[in-house]
N, C-alpha and C positions, 0 to 999 in steps of 0.2 A: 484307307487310313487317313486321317480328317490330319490336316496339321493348324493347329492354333497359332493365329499369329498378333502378337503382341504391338499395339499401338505405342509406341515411344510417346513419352510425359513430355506436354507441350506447358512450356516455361512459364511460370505464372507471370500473368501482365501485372506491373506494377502500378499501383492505387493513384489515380491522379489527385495531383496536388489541390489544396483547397480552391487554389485563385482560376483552375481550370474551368471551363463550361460547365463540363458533366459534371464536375463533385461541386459547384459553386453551389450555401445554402443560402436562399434569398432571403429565410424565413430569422435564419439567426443575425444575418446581417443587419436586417430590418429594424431588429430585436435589439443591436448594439448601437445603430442610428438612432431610434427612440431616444434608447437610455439617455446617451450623447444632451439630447434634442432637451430632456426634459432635465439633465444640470445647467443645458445652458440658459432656458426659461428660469428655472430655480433662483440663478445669479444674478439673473435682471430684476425677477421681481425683487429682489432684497436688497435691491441696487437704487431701484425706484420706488422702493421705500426708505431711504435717505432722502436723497436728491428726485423728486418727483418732475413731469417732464413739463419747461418750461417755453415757451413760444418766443424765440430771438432769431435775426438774422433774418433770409428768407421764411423762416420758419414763424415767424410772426403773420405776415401776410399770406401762408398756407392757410392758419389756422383762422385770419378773420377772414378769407374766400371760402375756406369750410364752411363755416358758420353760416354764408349768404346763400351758399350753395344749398345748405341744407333747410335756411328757410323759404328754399323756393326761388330767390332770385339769380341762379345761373353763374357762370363763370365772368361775374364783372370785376370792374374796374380796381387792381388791387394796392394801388396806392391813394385813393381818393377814401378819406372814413367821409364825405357829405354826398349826399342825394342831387343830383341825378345821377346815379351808376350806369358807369357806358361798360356792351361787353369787350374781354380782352382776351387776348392767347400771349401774353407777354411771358407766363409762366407757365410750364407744363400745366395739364390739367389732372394727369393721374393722382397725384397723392392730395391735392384739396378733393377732388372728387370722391376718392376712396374715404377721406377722413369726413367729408359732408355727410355721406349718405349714413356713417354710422353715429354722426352726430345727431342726424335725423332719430334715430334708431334711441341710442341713450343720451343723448344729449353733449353741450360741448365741454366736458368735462376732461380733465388734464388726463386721468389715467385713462381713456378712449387711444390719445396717443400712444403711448406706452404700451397699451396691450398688442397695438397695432404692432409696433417695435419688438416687443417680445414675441410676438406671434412670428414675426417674418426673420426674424434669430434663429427661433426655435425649426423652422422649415429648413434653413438654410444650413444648418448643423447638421440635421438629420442626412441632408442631402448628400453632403460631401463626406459625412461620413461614410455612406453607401457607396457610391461611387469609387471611394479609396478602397475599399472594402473589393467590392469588384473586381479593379485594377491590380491592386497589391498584396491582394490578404487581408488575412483577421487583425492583424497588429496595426498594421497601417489607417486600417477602417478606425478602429481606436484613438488611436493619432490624430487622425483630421477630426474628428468630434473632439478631443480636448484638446488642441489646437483652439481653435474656433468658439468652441464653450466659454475657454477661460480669458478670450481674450480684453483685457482692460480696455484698451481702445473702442471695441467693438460695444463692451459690456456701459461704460459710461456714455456712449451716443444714443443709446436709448433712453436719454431725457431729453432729446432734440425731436424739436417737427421738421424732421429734415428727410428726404427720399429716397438715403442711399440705403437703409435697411431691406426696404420694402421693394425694392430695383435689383437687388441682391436674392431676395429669395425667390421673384420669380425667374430671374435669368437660372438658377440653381434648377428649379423645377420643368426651363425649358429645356437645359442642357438632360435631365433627366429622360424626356419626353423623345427627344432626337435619338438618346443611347437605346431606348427600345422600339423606336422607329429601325434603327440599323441590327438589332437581335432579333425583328420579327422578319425580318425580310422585305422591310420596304412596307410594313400596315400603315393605309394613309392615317388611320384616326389618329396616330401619334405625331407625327409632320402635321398634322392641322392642331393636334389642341396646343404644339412647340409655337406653333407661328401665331397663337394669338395668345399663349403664356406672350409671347417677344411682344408681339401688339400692343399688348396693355401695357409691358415696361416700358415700352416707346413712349408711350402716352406719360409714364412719372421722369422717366430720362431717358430722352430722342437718341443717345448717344444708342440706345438697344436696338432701334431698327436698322444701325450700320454693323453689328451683330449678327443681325436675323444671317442674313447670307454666308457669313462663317460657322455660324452651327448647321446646317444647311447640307455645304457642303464638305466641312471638314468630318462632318458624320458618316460619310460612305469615304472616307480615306482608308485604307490598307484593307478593304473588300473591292472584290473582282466587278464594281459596280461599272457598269458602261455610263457612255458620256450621255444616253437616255435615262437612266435612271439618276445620277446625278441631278442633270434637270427637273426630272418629275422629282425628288426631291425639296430644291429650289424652287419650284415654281407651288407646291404643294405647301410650304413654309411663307412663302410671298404674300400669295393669297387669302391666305387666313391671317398674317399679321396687316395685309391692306385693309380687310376684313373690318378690324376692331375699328385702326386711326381713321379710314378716310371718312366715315360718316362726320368727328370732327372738323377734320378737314372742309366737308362740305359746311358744316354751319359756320366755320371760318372765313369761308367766300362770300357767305351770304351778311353776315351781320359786321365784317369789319372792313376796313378801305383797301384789301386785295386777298389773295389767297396764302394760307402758312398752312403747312404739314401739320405741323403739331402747337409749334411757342416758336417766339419773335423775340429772343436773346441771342440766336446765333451770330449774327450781323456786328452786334455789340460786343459779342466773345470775339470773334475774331479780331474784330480792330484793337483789342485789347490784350491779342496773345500777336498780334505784330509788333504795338508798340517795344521799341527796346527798355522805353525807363520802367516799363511792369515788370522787366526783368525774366521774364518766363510765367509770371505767376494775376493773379488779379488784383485789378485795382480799380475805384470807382472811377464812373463817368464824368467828366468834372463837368462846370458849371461853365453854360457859356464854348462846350464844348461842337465842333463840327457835328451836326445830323440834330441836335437838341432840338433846333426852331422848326423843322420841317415836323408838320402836322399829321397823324396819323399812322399806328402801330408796323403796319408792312410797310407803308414809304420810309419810316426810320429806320428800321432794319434795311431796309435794301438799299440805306444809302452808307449807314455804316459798312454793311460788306462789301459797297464797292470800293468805299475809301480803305479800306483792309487788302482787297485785292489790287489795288494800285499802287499800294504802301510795296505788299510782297513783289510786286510787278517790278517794283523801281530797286528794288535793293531786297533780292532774296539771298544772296549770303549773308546779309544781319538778321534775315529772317530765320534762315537756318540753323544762325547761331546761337540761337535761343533756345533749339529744341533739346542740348543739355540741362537748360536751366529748368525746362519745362518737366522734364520728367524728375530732375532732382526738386520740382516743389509736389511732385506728384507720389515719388515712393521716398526722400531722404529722409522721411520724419513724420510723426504722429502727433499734430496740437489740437486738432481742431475741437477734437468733444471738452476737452480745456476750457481753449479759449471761449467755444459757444458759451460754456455756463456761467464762464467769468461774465459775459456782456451779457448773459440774461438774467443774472443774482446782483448785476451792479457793482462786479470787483469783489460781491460777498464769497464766492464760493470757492476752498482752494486760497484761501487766501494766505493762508502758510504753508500749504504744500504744494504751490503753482511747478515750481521747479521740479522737485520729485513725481508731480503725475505726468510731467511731458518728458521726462529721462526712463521712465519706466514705459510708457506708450511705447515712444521710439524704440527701447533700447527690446519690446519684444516682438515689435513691427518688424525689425531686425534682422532678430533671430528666424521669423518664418520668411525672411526673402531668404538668409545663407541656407536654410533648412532647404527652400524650394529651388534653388540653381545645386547645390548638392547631389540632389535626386534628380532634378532632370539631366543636370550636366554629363553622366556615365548614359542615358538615352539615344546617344548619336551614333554606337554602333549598336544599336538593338531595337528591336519593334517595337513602337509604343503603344503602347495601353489606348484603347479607344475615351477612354475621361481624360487620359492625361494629354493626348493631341488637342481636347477639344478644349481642356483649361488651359493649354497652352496658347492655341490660338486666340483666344477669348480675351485673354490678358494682355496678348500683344495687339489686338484689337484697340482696346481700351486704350491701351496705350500710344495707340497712332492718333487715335483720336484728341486726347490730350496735346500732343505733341505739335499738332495742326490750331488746336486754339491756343489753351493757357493751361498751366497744373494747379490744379489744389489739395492739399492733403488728403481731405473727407472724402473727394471723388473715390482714394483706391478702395473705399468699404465696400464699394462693388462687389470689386473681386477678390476683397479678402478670404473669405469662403474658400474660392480656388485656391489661392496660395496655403492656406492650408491642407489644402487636398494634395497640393504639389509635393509641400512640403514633407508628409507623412511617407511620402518616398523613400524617405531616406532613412528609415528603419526594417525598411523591406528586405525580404529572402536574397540572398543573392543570385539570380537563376546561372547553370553554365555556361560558358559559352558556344556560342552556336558552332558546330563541327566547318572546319574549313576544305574544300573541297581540291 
């Protein structure tokens, strides 16, 4: 006589949550990045169509080095408008280069900037929306795309020829790059195309190749990665961002009076985020100043930066005491996309509402710093989110960096992006807390 024996009902597993691995859909996430990506294009274009983008400030000599760039004669001399043109590295060469070669292409027409601007918005929306999306869920992914879409600040500097757009959206694309370098297990081809995304940013703003090594290795943080694979990492990210600059580099040795990485402003930044009457922030070279009479682009710089490191040598507590000031001109406020268009419309532009676009800038620059210390602040007893470690670092990257030269407003466009992505934190699920043992 057979007896039957009954299997007891094993307990249904409960459905993982959206922001989990296995139930994460990359296809809808993707699907609400776009969206994101294509109101924040939407905004720009009908933005620059008011205010079309005008060439001031640095942005003036981006735009006539484009131009020489793209008819052939090379990265020269970009305060000199008379012939003989000597070549220079005094300026980054990424974003004249980027804007030559499509000036080549359609010519040097205003909206080439623009599109360039829009385009590198529209990336950089996309980006962090996905990534919040990843990190925190569907709601939050939302968040950081209209965060970032709608931001005034963001949306009125795309009438500028200025680098922090386009610095912005590839740093977004490398941080992308590294996130699925660490979900494939260490595949080098994403550690290499991260390291020369960061390459080419170094080339529009150097401040990205002291970056490279914090996306690097803050991307195997909280995986069981050994201090081998860490380095293959690092050294996989090195190499392919040496990759891009040092060819410049080599033609820097060859055609100017010594060797520079990438531009020959550092020298000058610095002696000018030691002085104390800059306050923390920048101010011009003056006339008649120490390092002017000395002849040729690297011996100027290398004499500014010694005179900057004997300044800090002789008296680093006034030096140190600057680095509040420095970061209060770096996050306490939003002017610049302002003031650019006041000095390139001649005082025309804004000329009744100067006050309300820089109370509204700041007052929503603001809101996405409280939004972003909000969300990360409950962080410190729980595990972070692999985007959110690495906008964290990224930011505070940035932020060393400024703190060591000078601040300027426009610089944090960088990493507005992230701070949006931080920010969208803060509408997130609340997960339980972890059981205590």
């Amino acid at each position: 006589m057979s007896t039957t024996h009954s299997t007891p009902a094993t307990p249904a597993t409960p459905a993982p949550t959206e922001i989990s691995t296995g139930a994460f859909d990359s296809r809808r996430a993707w699907r609400i990045a776009v969206g994101w990506a294509m109101l924040a294009i939407a905004l720009r274009i009908v933005w620059l169509a008011i205010e079309p983008p005008v060439p001031e400030w640095d942005g003036a000599i981006y735009h006539r080095t484009a131009q020489r760039i793209a008819a052939g004669m090379g990265f020269v001399d970009t305060w000199n408008n008379l012939p003989p043109y000597r070549p220079t590295a005094f300026y980054p060469v990424g974003y004249p280069a980027t804007l030559g070669a499509l000036y080549a292409l359609f010519g040097p027409a205003r909206w080439v900037a623009g599109a360039l601007n829009v385009l590198s918005s529209g990336i950089a929306t996309a980006a962090v929306s996905r990534m919040a999306h990843r990190a925190w869920g569907r709601a939050p992914g939302h968040v950081a795309g209209l965060l970032f879409a709608c931001s005034p600040g963001s949306i009125v500097y795309c009438s500028a020829y200025m680098t922090e757009l386009l610095s912005a959206a590839t740093l977004c694309l490398a941080m992308l790059s590294m996130l699925r370098y660490r979900r494939t297990g260490g595949s080098p081809g994403w550690a290499i195309l991260a390291g020369l995304l960061l390459g080419f940013s170094g080339l529009v703003r150097p401040p990205a190749l002291l970056i490279a090594p914090i996306l690097a290795l803050v991307s195997r943080a909280h995986t069981r990665s050994t201090l081998r694979e860490s380095l293959r990492a690092l050294t996989l990210v090195g190499l392919s961002c040496c990759a891009v600059v040092l060819p410049w580099t080599a033609r820097n040795c060859r055609q100017l009076d010594g060797c520079a990485l990438v531009s020959l402003n550092g020298g000058s930044n610095l002696w000018i985020g030691a002085d104390p009457s800059a306050l923390g922030g920048y101010r011009d070279i003056r006339i008649g100043e120490a390092c002017l009479r000395v002849r040729g682009e690297v011996a100027k710089d290398r004499c500014f930066g010694r005179l900057a490191t004997q300044r800090i040598r002789e008296r680093p507590l006034q030096w140190l005491a600057l680095a509040p000031l420095k970061v209060g001109h770096l996050l306490g406020y939003e002017s610049s996309p302002v003031s650019y268009l006041r000095a390139a419309t001649h005082q025309r532009a804004f000329a009744q509402t100067e006050t309300a676009m820089y109370a509204l800038m700041t007052a929503y620059h603001w809101i996405l710093l409280s939004l972003a210390l909000i969300a990360v602040a409950p962080l410190r007893r729980s595990k972070h989110p692999p985007e959110v470690t690495l906008s964290i670092a990224v930011v505070l990257g940035f932020v060393g960096v400024y703190v060591v030269f000078f601040g300027v407003d426009r610089y944090h466009f960088v990493f507005t992006p992230l701070l949006s992505l931080l920010a969208s934190g803060s509408v997130r699920r609340a997960t339980p807390p972890e059981p205590t043992p």
